[in-house]
C-alpha positions in Angstrom: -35.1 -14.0 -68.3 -33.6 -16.8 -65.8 -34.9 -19.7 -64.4 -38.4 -18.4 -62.3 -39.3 -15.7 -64.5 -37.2 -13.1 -62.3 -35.1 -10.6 -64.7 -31.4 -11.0 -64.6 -31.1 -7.3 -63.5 -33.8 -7.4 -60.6 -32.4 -10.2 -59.0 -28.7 -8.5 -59.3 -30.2 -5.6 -57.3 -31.9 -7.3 -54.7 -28.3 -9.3 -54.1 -26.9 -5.7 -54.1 -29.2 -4.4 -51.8 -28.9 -7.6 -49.3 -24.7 -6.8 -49.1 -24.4 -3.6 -48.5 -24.8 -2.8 -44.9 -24.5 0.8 -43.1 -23.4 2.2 -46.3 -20.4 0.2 -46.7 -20.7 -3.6 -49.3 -19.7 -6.5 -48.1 -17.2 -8.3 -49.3 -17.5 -11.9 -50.4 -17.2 -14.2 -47.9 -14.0 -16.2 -48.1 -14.3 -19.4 -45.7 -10.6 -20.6 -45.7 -9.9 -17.1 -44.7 -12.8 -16.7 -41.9 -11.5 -19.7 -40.2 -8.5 -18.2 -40.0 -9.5 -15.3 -39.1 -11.5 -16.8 -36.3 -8.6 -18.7 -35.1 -6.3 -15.2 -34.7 -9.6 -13.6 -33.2 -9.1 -16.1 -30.7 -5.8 -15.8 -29.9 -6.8 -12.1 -29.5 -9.1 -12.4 -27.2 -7.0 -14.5 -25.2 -4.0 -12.4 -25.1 -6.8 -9.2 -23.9 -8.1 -11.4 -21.3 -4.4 -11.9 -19.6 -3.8 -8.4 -19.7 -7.3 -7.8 -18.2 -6.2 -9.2 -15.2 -2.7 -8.1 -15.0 -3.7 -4.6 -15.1 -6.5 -5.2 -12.5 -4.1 -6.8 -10.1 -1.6 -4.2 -10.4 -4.2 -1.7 -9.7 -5.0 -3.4 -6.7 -1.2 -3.5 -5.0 -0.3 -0.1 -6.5 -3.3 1.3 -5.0 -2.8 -0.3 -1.3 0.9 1.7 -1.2 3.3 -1.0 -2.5 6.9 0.2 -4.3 6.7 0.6 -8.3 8.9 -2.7 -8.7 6.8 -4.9 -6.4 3.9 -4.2 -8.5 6.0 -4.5 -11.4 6.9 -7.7 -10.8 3.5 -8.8 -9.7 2.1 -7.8 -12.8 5.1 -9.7 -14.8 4.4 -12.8 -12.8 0.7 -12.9 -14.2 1.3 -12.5 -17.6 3.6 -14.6 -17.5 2.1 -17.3 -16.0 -0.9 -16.6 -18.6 1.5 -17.2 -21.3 2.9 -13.7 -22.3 6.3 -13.7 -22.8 8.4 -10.2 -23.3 5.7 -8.3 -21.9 7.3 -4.3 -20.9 5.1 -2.7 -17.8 5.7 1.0 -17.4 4.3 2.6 -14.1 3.5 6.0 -13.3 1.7 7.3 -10.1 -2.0 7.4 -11.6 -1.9 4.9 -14.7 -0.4 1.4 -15.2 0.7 0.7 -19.3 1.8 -3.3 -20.3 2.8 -3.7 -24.0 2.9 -7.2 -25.2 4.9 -8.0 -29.3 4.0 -11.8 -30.3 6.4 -11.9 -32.2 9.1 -9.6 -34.5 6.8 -9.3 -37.7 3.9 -8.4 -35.3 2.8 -5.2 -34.8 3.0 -4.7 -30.6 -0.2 -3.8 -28.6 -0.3 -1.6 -25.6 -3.4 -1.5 -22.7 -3.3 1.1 -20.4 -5.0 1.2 -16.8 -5.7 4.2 -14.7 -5.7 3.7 -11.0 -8.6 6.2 -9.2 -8.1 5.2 -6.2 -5.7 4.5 -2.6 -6.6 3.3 0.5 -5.2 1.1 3.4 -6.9 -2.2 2.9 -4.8 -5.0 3.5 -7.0 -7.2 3.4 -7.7 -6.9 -0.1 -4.2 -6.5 -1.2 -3.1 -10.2 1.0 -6.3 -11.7 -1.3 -4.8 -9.9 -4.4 -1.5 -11.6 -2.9 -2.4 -15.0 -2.5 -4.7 -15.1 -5.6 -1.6 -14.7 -7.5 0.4 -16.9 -5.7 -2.0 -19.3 -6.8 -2.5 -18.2 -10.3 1.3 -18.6 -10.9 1.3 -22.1 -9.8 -1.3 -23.1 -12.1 -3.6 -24.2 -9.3 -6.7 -22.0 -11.0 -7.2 -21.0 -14.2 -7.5 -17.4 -15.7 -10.9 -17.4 -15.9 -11.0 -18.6 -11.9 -8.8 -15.6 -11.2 -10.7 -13.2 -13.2 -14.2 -14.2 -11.4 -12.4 -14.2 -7.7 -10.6 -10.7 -8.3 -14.0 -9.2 -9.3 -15.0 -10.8 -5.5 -12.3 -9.5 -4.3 -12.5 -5.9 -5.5 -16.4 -5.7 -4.8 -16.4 -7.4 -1.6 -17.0 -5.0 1.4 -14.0 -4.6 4.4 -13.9 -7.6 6.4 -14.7 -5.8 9.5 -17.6 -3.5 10.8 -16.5 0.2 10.2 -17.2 1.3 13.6 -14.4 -1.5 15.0 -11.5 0.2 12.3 -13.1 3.7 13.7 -12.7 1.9 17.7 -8.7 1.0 16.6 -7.8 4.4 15.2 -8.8 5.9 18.6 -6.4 2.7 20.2 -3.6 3.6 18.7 -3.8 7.6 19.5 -4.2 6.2 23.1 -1.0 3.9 22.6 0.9 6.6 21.0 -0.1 8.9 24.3 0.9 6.1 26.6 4.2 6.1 24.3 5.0 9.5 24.8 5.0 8.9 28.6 1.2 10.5 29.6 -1.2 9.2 31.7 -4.6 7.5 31.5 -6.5 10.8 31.0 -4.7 12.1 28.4 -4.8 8.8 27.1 -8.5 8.7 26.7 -8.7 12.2 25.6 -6.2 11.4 22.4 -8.4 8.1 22.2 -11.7 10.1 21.9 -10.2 12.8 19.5 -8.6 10.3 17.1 -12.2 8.7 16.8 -13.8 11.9 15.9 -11.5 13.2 13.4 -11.5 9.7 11.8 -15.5 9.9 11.4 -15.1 13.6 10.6 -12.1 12.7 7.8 -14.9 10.0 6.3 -17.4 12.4 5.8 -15.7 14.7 4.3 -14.1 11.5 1.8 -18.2 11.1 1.5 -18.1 14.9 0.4 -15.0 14.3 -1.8 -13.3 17.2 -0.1 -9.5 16.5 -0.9 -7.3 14.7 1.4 -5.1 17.9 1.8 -7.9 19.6 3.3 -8.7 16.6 5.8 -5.2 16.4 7.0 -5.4 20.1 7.8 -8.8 19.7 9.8 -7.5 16.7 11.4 -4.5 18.1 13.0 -6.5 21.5 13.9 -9.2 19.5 15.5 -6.3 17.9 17.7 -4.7 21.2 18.0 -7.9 22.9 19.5 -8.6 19.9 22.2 -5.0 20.8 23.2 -6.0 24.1 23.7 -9.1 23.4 25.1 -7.2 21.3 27.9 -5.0 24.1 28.4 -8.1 26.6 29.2 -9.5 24.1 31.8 -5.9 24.0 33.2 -6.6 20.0 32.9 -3.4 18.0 34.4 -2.1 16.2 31.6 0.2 17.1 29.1 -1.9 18.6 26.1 0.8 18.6 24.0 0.6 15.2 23.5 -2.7 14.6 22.4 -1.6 16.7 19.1 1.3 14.5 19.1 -1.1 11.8 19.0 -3.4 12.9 16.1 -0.2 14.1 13.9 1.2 10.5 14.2 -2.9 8.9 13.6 -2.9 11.4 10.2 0.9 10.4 9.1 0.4 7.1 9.8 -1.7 7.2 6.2 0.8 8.2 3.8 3.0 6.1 2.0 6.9 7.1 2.3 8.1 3.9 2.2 7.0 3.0 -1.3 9.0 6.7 -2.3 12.1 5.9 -0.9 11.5 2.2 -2.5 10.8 3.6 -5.4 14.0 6.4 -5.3 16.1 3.5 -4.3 15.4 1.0 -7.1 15.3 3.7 -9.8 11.9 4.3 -10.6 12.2 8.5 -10.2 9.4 9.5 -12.1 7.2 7.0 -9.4 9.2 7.9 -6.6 9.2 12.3 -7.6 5.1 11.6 -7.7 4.8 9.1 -3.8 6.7 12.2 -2.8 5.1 14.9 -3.8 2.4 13.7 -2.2 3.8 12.7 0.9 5.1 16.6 1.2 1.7 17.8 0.4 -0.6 16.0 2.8 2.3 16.5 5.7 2.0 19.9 4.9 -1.7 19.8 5.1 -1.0 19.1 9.2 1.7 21.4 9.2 -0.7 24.1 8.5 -3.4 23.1 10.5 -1.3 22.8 13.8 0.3 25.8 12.9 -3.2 27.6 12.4 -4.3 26.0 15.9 -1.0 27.2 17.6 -1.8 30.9 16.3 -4.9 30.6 17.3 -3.9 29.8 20.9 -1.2 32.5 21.3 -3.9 35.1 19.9 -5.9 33.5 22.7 -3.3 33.4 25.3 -3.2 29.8 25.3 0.6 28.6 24.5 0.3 24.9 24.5 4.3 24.4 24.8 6.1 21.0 24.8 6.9 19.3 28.0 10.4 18.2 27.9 10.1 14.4 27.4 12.7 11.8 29.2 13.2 8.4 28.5 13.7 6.5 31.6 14.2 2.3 31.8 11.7 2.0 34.4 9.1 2.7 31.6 10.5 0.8 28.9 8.3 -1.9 29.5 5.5 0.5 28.8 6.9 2.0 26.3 7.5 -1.8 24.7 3.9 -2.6 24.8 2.9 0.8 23.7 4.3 0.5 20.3 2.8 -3.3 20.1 -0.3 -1.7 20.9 -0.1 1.0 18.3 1.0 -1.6 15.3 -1.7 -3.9 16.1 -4.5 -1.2 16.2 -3.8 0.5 13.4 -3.1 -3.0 11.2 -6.7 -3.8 12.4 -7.7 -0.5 11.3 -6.4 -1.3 7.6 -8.4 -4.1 8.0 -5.4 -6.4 8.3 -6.2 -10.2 8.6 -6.2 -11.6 12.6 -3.1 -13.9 11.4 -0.9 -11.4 11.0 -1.8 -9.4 14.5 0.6 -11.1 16.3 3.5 -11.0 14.1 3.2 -7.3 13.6 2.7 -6.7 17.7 6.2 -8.4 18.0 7.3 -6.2 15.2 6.2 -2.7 16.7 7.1 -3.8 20.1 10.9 -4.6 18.8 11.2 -1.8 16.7 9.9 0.5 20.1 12.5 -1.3 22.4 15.6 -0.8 19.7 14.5 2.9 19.1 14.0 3.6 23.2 17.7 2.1 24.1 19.4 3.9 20.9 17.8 7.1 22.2 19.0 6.6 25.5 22.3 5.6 24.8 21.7 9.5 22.7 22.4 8.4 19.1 20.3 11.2 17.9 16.2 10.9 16.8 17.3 10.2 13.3 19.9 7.4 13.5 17.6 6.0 16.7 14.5 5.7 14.0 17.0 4.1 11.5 18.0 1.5 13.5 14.4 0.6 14.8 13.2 0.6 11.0 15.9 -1.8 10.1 14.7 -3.9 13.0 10.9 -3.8 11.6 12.3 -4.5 8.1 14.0 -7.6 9.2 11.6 -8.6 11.3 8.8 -7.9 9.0 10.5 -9.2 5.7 10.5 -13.0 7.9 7.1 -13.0 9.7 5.0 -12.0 7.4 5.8 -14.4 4.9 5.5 -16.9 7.7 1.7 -16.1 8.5 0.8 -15.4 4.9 0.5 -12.0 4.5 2.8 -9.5 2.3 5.6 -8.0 4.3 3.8 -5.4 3.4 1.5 -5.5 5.8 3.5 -6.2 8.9 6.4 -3.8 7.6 4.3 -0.6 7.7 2.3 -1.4 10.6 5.1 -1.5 12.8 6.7 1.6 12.0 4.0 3.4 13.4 5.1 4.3 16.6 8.2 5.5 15.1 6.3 8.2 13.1 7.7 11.7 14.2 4.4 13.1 15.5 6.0 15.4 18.4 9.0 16.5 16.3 6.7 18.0 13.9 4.3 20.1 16.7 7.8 20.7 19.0 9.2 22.7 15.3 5.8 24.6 14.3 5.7 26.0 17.7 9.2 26.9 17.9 8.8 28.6 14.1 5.1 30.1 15.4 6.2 31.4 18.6 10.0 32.2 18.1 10.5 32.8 14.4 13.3 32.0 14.4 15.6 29.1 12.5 15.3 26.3 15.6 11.5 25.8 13.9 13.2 25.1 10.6 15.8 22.8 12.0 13.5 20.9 14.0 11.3 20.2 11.0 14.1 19.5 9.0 14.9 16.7 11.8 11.5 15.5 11.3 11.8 15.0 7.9 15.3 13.4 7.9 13.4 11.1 10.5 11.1 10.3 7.9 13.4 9.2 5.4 15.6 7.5 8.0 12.3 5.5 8.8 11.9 4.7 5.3 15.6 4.0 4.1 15.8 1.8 7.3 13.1 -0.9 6.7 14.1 -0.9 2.8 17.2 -2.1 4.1 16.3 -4.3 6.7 14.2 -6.1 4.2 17.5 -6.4 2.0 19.3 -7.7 5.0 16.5 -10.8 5.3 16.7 -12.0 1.7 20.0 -13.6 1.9 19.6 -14.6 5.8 15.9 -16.3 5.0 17.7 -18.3 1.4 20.4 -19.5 4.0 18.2 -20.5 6.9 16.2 -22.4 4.3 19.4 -24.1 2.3 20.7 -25.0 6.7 17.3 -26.2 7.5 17.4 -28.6 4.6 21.0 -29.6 5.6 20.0 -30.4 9.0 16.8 -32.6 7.9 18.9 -35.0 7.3 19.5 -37.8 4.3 16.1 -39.4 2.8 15.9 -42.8 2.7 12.8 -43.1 1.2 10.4 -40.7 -0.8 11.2 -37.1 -1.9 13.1 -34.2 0.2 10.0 -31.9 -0.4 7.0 -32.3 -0.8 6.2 -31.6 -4.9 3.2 -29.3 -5.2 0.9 -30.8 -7.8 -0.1 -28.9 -10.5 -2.9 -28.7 -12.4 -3.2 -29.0 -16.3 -4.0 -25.6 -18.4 -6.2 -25.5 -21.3 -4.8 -26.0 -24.9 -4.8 -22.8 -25.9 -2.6 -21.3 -23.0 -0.2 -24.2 -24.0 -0.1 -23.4 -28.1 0.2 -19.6 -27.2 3.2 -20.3 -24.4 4.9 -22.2 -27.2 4.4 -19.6 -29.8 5.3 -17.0 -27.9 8.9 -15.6 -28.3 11.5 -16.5 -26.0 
């Protein structure tokens, strides 16, 4: 008997029965090794945290169109400045993986992220922009950039629906006026893009597939053509479909597959493709189904020939302002960046008219006006805060080839013959020339924005007093983000 007049063997049981929890015994607590323990648990946590938000800001710009090595580097940037050295980022087009090692005798730890969805909003994606900007300079701390991401993600468009609704019907109406037809054929294409937008959201609402939208979309334009052509309307019907194939291409994202092709990211790259080929073919097939339709109906809806005259390059000019700024504003672009992307569009429209004039061909013409938007873009937009991004793709709008794709279905509807196949296929070297041009352009304005920067600071003068620059102050991080930057491996 012990101490009490409890049994030896009772008590032993009851102890027994206390340890063992869901079928398994505890074992005996060590505190020396608990502290530890606790210690590591914490540096776990710490290092789960960092990739949290990596993988959610990656998300973000791989989701709003950006090239696999932009957000590749984003995402690099943030663990880094979270204090993850070494970190190895592979990107495919649905899923984002980051695989962190702290140290050789450490096993390595990978977190994988899959992105569900795309969409213009480049609002968001500037936020996403700055927020890192911020976050690598140490002026917020991880948990501050955690909290405002979750804002950001949450947080509703910055303008009313109906306006982005109001601006995709603008830049059908610019892209008319473009294409050298009048006011009433402008408002036609301006009230047709506004219905096939509100038609293409219900469907989204529906979660119809965006292959199937695209091919609605184009046949809705297609059968307002047609419906012009009945009333024997004077306008050019042929360019309202014009309009609405420019309004659904203006959606998908070529430049980040050429990006990605060009900077060796294939597997990326075979994926933005794909895509691209599969949503162009969804308007392929419904202006070819409309064009069918009209022949059975006796309604041809044939292209006008188009001429390019000076006289209207003012016009013309303005036009492709007007079509970069409405459809920025419908991606819910922020109002600083309207005016450098106007002077984009319109630049890129005046170097496209005078190269078609002076008859360099519509692919080599499109090439030189992207190259202009790239450079252009590359400059302003990181002048008004926003990611070239932004300003890049929303001025090579009006050099989407929306009548080169209607002008070869109707030749390979109504003439079966191999002019349809050509003319596509210039349509589609169009679309890579549009591509490979601003990709280059934004090469071109690397080195020429380092040198205006290093002649700038030449011309300033000597300082007699006080620093060249201004020094950025920045603000202390915790103790634990130093000890883990230090432990971590060079």
């Amino acid at each position: 008997m012990a101490q009490g007049g409890e049994p030896v063997s009772e008590r032993v049981q009851d102890e027994t029965r206390d340890e063992w929890r869901d079928g398994a015994r505890a074992e005996p607590r060590d505190w020396a090794r608990d502290a530890g323990r606790g210690g590591a648990r914490d540096e776990q946590v710490e290092v789960y945290r960092t990739l949290d938000l990596a993988l959610r800001v990656g998300e973000v710009v791989l989701s709003s169109g950006a090239g696999t090595a932009d957000a590749t580097a984003t995402i690099l940037a943030v663990t880094a400045a979270g204090g993850l050295r070494g970190c190895e980022v592979d990107i495919t087009f649905t899923s984002i993986a980051i695989s962190y090692q702290a140290g050789p005798d450490v096993a390595p730890e990978t977190h994988v992220r899959v992105v569900r969805y795309r969409g213009q909003d480049f609002s968001r994606l500037t936020a996403v922009d700055l927020l890192v900007r911020r976050f690598t300079r140490g002026d917020m701390t991880r948990e501050e950039a955690s909290r405002e991401l979750a804002r950001l993600v949450s947080a509703g468009p910055p303008f009313p629906r109906w306006s982005s609704v109001i601006a995709w019907g603008v830049m059908a109406g610019g892209a008319t006026l473009l294409l050298g037809g009048g006011w009433l054929v402008t408002l036609v294409a301006f009230v047709t893009a506004m219905g096939i937008e509100l038609s293409n959201r219900w469907f989204s609402r529906q979660r119809l597939p965006a292959f199937y939208q695209q091919v609605a979309g184009a046949f809705v334009a297609t059968a307002v053509a047609l419906i012009l052509y009945a009333l024997h309307a004077p306008v050019k019907p042929s360019l309202v479909v014009a309009a609405g194939i420019i309004m659904l291409l203006a959606g998908i994202a070529l430049t980040g597959a050429v990006q990605d092709a060009i900077t060796g990211y294939y597997v990326t790259a075979a994926a933005r493709s794909l895509e691209a080929m599969l949503l162009t073919g969804g308007i392929i097939a419904g202006v070819s189904l409309g064009i069918s339709l009209g022949i059975k109906l006796g309604l041809p809806v044939a292209i006008e020939a188009q001429t390019i005259q000076l006289a209207n390059l003012p016009i013309m000019v303005g036009s492709g302002a007007l079509m970069a700024v409405a459809f920025a504003y419908a991606s819910y672009a922020p109002l600083r960046s309207l005016l450098p992307i106007a002077i984009v569009g319109a630049l890129g429209s005046l170097v496209f008219t005078l190269m078609t004039r002076a008859e360099f061909g519509p692919a080599w013409s499109t090439a030189a006006g992207a190259f202009v938007v790239g450079l252009g873009g590359y400059s302003l937009g990181r002048r008004s805060g926003v990611p070239p991004l932004v300003v890049v793709v929303s001025g090579t709008v009006p050099l989407l080839p929306g009548l080169t794709i209607y002008k070869g279905m109707y030749e390979l509807t109504t003439q079966g013959n191999l002019i349809g196949i050509v003319t596509l296929a210039t349509a589609v070297a169009i679309g890579v020339a549009l591509a490979s041009g601003v990709i280059l352009g934004e090469y071109v304005a690397q080195p020429i924005r380092r040198e205006a920067r290093r002649l700038e600071d030449r011309l300033a003068g000597p300082r007699l007093v006080g620093p060249r620059r201004p020094v950025r102050r920045r603000t202390p991080r915790s103790r634990s983000s130093t000890r883990r930057r230090r432990r971590a491996p060079a």
